[in-house]
PyMOL Python script that loads the backbone (N, CA, C, O; Angstrom):
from pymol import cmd

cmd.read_pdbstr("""\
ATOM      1  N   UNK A   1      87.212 110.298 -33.572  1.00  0.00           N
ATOM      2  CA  UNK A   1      86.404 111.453 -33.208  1.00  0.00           C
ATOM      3  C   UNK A   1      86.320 112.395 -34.408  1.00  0.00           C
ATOM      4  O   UNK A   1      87.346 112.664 -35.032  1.00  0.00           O
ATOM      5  N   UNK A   2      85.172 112.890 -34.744  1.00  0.00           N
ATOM      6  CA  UNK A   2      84.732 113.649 -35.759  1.00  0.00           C
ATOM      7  C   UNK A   2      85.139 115.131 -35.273  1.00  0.00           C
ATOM      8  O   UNK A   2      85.084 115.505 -34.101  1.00  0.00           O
ATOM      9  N   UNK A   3      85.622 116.038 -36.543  1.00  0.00           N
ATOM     10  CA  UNK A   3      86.205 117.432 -36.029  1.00  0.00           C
ATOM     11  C   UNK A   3      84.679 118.104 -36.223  1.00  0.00           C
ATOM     12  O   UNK A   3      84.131 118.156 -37.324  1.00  0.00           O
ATOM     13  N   UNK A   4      83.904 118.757 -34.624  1.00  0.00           N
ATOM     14  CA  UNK A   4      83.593 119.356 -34.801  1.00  0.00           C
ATOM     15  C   UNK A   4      83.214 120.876 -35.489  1.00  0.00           C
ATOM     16  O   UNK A   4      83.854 121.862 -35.126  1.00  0.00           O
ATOM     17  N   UNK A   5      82.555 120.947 -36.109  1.00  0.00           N
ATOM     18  CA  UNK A   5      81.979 122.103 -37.082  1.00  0.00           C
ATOM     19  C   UNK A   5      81.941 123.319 -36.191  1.00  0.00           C
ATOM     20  O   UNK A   5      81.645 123.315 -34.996  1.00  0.00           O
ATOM     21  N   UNK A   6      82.402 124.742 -37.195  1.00  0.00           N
ATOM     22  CA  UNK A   6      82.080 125.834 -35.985  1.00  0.00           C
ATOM     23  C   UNK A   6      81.805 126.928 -36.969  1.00  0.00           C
ATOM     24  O   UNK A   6      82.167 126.731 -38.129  1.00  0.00           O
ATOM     25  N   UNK A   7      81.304 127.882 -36.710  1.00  0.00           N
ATOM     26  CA  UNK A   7      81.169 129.188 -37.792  1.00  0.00           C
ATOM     27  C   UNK A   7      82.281 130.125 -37.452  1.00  0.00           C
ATOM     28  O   UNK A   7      82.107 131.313 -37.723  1.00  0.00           O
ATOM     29  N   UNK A   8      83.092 129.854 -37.049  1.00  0.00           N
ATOM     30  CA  UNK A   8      84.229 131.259 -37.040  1.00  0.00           C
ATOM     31  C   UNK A   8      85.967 130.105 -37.006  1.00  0.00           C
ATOM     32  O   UNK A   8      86.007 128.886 -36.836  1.00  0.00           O
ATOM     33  N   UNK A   9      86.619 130.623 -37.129  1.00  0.00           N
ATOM     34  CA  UNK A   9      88.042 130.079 -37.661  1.00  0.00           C
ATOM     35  C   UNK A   9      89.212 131.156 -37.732  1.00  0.00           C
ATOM     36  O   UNK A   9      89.130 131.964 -38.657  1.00  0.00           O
ATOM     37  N   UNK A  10      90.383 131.267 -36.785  1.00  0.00           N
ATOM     38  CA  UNK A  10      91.388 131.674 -36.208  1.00  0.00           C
ATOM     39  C   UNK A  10      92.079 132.860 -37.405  1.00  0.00           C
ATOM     40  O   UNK A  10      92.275 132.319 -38.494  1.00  0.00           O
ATOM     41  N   UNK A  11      92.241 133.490 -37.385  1.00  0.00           N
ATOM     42  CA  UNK A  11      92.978 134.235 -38.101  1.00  0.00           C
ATOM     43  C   UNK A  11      94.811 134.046 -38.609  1.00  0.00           C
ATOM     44  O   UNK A  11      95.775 134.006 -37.844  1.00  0.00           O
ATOM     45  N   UNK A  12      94.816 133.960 -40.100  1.00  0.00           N
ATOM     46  CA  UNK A  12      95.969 133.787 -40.247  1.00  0.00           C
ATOM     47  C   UNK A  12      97.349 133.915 -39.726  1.00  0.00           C
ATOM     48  O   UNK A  12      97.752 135.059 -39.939  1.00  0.00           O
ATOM     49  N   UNK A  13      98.312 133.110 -39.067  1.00  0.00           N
ATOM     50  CA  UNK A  13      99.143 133.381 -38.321  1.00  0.00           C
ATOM     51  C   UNK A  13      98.758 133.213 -36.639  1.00  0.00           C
ATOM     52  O   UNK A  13      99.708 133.070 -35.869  1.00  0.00           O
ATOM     53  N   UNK A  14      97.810 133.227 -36.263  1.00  0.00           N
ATOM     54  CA  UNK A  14      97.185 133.016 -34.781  1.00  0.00           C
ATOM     55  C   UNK A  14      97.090 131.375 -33.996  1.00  0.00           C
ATOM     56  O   UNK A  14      96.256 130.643 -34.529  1.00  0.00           O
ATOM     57  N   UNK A  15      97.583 130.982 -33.231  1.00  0.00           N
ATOM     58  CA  UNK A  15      98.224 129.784 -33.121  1.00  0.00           C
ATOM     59  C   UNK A  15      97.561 129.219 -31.594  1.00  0.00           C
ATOM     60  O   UNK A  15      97.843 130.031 -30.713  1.00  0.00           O
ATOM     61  N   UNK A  16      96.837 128.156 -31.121  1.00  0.00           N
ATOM     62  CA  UNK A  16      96.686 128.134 -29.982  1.00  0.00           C
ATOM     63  C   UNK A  16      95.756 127.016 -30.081  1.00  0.00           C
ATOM     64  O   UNK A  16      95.120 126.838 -31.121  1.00  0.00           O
ATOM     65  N   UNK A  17      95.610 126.111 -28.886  1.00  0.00           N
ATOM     66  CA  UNK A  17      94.897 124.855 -29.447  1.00  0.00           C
ATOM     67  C   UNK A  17      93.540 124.823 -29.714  1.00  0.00           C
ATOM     68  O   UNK A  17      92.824 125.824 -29.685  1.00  0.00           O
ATOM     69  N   UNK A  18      93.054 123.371 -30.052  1.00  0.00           N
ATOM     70  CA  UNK A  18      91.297 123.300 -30.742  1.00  0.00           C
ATOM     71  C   UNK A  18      90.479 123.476 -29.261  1.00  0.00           C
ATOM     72  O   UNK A  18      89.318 123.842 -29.444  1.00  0.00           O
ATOM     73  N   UNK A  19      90.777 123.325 -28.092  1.00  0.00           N
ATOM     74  CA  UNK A  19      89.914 123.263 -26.846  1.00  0.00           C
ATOM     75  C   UNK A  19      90.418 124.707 -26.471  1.00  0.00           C
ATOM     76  O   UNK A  19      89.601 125.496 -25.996  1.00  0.00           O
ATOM     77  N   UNK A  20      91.438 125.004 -26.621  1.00  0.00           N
ATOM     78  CA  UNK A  20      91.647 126.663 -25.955  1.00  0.00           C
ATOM     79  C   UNK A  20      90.556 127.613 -26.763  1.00  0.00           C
ATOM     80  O   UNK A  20      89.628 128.262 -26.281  1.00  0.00           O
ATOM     81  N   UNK A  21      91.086 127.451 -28.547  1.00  0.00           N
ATOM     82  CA  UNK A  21      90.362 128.136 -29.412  1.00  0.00           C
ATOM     83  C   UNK A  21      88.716 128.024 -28.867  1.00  0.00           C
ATOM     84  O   UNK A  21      88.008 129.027 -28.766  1.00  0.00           O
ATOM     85  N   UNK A  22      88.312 126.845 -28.588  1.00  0.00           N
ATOM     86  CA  UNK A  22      86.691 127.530 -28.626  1.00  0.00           C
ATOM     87  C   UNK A  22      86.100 127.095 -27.346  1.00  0.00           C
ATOM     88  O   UNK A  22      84.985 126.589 -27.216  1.00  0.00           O
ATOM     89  N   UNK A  23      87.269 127.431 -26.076  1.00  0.00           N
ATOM     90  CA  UNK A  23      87.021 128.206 -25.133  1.00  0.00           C
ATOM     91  C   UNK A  23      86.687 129.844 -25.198  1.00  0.00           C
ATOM     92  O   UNK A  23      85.649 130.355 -24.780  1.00  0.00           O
ATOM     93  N   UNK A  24      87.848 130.573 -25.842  1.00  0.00           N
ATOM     94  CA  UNK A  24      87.750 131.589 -26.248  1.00  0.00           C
ATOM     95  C   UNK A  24      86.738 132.343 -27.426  1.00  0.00           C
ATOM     96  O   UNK A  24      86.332 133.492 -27.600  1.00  0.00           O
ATOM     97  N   UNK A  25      86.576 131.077 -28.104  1.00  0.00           N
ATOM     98  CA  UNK A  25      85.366 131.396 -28.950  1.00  0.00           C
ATOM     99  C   UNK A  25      84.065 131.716 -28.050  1.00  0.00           C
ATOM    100  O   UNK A  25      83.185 132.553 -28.253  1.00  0.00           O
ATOM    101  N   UNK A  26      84.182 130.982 -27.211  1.00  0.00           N
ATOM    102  CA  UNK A  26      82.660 130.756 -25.911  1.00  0.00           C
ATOM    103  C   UNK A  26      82.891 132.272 -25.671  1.00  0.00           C
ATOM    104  O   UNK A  26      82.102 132.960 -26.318  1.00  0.00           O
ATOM    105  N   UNK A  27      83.794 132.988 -24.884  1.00  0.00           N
ATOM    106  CA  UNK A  27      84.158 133.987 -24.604  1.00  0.00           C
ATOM    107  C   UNK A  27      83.476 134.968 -25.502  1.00  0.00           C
ATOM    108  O   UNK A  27      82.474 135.597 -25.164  1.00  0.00           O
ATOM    109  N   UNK A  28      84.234 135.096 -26.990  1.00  0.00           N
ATOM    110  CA  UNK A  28      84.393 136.126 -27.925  1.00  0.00           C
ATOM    111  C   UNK A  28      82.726 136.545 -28.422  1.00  0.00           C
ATOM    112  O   UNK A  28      82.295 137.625 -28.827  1.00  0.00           O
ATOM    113  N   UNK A  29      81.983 135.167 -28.198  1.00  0.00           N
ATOM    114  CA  UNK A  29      80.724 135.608 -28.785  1.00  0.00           C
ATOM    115  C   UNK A  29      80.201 135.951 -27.202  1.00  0.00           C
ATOM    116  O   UNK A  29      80.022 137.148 -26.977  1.00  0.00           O
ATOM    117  N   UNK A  30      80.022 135.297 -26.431  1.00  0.00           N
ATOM    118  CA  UNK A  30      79.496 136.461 -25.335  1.00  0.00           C
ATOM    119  C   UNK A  30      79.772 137.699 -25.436  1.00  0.00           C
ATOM    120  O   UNK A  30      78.792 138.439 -25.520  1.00  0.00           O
ATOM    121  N   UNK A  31      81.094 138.318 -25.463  1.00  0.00           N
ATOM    122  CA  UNK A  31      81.473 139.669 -25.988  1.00  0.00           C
ATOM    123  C   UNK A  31      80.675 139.970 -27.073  1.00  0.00           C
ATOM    124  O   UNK A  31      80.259 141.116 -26.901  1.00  0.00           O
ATOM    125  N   UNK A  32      80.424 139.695 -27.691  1.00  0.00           N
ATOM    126  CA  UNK A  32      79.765 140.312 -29.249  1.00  0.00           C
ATOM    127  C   UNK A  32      78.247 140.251 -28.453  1.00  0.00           C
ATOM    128  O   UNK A  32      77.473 141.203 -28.545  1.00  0.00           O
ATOM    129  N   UNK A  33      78.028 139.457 -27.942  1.00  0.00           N
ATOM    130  CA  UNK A  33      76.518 139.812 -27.541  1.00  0.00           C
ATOM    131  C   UNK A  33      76.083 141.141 -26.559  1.00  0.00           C
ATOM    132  O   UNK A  33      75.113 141.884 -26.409  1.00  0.00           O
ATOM    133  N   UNK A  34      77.425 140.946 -26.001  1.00  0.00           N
ATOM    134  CA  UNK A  34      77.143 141.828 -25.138  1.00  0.00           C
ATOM    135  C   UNK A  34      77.367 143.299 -25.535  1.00  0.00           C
ATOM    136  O   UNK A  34      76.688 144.250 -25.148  1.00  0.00           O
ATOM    137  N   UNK A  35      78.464 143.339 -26.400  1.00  0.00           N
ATOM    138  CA  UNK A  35      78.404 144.643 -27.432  1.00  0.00           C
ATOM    139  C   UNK A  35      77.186 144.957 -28.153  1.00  0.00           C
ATOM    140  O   UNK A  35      77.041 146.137 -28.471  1.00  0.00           O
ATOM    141  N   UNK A  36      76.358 144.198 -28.444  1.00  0.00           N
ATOM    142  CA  UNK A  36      74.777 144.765 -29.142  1.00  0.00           C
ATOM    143  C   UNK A  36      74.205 145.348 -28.236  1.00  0.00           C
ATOM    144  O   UNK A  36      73.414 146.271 -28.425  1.00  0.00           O
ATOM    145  N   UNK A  37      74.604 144.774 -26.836  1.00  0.00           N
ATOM    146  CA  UNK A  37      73.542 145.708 -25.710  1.00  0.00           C
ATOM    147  C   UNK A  37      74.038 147.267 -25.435  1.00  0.00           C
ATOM    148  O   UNK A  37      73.526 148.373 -25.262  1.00  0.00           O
ATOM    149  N   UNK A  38      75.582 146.561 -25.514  1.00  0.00           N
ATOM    150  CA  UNK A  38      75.974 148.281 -25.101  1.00  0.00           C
ATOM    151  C   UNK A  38      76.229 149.088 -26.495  1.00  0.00           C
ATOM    152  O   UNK A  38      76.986 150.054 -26.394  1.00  0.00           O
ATOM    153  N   UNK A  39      75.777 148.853 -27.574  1.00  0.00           N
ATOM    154  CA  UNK A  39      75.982 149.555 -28.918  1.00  0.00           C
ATOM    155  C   UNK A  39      74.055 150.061 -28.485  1.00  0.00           C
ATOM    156  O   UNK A  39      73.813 151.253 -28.298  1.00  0.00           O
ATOM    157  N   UNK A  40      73.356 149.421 -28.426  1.00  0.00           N
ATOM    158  CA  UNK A  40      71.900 149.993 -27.684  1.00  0.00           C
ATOM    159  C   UNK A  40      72.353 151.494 -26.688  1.00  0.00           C
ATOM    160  O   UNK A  40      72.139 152.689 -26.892  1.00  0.00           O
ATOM    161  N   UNK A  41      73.021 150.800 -25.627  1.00  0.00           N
ATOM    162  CA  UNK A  41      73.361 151.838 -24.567  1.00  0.00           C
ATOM    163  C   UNK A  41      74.312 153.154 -24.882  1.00  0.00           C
ATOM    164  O   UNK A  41      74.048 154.206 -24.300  1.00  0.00           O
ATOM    165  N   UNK A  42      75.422 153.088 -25.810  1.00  0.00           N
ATOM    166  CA  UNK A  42      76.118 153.788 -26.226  1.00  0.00           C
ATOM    167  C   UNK A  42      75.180 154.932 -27.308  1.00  0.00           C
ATOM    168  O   UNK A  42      75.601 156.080 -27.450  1.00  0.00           O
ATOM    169  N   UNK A  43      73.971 154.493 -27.981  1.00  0.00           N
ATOM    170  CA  UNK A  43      73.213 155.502 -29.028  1.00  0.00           C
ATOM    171  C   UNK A  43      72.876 156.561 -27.722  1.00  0.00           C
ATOM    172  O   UNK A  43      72.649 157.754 -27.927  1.00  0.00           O
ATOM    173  N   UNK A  44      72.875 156.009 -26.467  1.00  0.00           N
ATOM    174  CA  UNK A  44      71.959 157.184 -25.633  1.00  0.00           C
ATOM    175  C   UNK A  44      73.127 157.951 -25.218  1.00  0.00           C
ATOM    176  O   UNK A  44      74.224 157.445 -24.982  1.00  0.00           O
ATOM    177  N   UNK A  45      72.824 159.296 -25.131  1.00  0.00           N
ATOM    178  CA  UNK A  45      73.533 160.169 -25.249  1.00  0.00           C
ATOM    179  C   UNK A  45      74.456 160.567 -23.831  1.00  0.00           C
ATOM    180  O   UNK A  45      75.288 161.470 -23.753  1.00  0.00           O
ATOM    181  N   UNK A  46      74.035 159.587 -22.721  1.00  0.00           N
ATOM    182  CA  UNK A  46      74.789 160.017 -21.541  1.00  0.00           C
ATOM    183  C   UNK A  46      75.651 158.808 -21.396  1.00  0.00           C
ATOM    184  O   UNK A  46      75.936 158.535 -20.230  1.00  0.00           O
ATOM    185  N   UNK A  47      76.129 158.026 -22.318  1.00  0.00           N
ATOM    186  CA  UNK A  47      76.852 157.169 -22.354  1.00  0.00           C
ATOM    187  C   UNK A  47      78.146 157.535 -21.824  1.00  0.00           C
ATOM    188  O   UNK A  47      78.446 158.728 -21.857  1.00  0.00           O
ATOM    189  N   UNK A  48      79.034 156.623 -21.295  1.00  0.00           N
ATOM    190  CA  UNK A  48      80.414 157.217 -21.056  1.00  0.00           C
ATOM    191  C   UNK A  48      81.158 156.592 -21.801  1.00  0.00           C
ATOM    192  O   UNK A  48      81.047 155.409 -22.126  1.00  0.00           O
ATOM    193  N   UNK A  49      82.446 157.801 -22.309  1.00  0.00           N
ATOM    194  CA  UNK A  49      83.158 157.837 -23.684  1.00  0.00           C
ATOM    195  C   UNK A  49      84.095 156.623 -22.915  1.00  0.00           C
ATOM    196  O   UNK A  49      84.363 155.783 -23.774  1.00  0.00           O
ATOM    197  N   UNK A  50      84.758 156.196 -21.422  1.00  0.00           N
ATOM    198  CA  UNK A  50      85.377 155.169 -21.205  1.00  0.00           C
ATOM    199  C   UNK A  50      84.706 153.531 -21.840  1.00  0.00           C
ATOM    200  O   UNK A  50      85.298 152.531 -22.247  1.00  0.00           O
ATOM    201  N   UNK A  51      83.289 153.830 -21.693  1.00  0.00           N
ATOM    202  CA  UNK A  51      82.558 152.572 -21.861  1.00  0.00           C
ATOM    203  C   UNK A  51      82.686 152.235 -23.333  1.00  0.00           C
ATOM    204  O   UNK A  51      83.071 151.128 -23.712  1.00  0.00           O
ATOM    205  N   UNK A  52      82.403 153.074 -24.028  1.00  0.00           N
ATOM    206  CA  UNK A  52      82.540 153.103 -25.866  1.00  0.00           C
ATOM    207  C   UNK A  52      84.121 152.582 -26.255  1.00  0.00           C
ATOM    208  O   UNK A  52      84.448 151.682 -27.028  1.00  0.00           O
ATOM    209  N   UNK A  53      85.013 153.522 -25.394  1.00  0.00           N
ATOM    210  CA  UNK A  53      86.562 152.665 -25.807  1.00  0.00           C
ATOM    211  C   UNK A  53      86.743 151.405 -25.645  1.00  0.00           C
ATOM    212  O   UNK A  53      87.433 150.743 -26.420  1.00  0.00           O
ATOM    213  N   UNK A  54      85.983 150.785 -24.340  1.00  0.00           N
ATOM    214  CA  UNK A  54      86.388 149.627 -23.705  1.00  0.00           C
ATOM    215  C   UNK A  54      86.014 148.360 -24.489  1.00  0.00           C
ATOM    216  O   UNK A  54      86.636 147.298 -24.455  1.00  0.00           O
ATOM    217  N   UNK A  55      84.734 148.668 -25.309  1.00  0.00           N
ATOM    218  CA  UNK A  55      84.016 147.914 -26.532  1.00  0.00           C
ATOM    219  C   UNK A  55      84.425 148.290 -27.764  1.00  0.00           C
ATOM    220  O   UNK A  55      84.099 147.471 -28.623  1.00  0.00           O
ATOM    221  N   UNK A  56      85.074 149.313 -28.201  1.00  0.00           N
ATOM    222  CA  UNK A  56      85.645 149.287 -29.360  1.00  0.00           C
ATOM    223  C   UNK A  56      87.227 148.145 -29.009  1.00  0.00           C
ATOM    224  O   UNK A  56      87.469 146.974 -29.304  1.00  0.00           O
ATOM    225  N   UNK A  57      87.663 148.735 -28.595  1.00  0.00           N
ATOM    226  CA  UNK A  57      89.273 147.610 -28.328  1.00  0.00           C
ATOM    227  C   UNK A  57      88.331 146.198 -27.942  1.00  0.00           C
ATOM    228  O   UNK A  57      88.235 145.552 -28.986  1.00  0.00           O
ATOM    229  N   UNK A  58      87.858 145.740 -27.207  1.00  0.00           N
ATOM    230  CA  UNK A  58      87.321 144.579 -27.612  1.00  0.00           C
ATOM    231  C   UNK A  58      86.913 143.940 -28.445  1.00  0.00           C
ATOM    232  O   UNK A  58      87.355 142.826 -28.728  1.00  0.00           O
ATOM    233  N   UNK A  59      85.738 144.657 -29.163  1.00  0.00           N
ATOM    234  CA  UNK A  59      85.993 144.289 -30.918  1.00  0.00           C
ATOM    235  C   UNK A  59      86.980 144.407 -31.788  1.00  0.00           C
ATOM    236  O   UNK A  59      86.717 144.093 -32.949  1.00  0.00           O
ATOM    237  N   UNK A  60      88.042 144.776 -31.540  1.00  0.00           N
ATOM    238  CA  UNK A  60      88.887 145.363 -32.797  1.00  0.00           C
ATOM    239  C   UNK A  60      89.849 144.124 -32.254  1.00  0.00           C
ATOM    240  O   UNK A  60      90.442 143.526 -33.152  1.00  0.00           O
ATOM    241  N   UNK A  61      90.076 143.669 -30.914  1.00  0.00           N
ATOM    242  CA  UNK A  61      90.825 142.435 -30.267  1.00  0.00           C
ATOM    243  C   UNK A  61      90.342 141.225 -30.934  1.00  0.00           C
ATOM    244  O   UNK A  61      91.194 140.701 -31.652  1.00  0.00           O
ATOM    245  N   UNK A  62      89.154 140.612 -30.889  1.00  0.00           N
ATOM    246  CA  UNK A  62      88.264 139.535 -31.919  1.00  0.00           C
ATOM    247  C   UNK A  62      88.665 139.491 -32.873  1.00  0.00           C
ATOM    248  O   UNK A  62      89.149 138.431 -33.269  1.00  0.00           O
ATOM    249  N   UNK A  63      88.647 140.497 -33.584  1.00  0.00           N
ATOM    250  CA  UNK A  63      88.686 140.743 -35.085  1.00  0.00           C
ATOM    251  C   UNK A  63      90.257 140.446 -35.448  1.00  0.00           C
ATOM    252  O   UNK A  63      90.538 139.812 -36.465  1.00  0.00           O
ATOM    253  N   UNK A  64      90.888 140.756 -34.890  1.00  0.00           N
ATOM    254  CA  UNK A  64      92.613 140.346 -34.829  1.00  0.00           C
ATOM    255  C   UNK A  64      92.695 138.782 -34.487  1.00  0.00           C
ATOM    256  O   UNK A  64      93.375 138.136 -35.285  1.00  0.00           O
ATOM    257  N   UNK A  65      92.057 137.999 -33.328  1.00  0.00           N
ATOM    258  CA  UNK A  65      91.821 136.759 -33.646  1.00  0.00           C
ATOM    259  C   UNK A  65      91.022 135.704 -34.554  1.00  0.00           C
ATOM    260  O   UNK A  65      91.288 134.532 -34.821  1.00  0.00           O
ATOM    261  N   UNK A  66      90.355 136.214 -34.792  1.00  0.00           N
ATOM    262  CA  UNK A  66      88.633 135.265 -35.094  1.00  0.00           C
ATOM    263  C   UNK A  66      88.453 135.852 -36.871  1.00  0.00           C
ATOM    264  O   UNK A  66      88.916 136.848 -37.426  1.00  0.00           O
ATOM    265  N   UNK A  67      87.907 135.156 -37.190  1.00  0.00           N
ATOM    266  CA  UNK A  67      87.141 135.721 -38.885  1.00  0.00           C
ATOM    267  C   UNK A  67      85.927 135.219 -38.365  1.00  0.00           C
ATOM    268  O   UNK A  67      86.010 134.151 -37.759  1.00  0.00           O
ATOM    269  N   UNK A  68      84.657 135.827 -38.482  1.00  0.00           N
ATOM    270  CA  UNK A  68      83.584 135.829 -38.373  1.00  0.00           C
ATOM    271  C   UNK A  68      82.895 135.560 -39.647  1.00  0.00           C
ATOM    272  O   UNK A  68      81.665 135.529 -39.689  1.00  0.00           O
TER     273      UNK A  68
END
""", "prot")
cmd.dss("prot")
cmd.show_as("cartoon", "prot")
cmd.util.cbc("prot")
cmd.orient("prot")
């Protein structure tokens, strides 16, 4: 079996298997997609400051796993 190809790759020290990893990869980019919508929603000004935290720690969580 040929090692599938992927555009993102685990962060140094981060440990967990090739089917878990891009389970969670499936995950991590839904998150990122879904952060463009609410980075849209967050410019409008009645945004709630809970909603902005909840997507910053989510990105900043990725970014501790994943290299993009």
């Amino acid at each position: 079996m040929t090692k599938k190809e992927t555009n993102w790759h685990l962060q140094p020290g981060v440990k967990m298997s090739p089917e878990v990893a891009e389970d969670v990869a499936k995950i991590a980019c839904a998150l990122k997609s879904l952060s463009a919508f609410t980075t849209f929603v967050i410019e409008r000004q009645d945004c709630p400051d809970d909603l902005k935290q909840i997507v910053e720690e989510g990105l900043d969580a990725m970014s501790r796993v994943y290299v993009w």
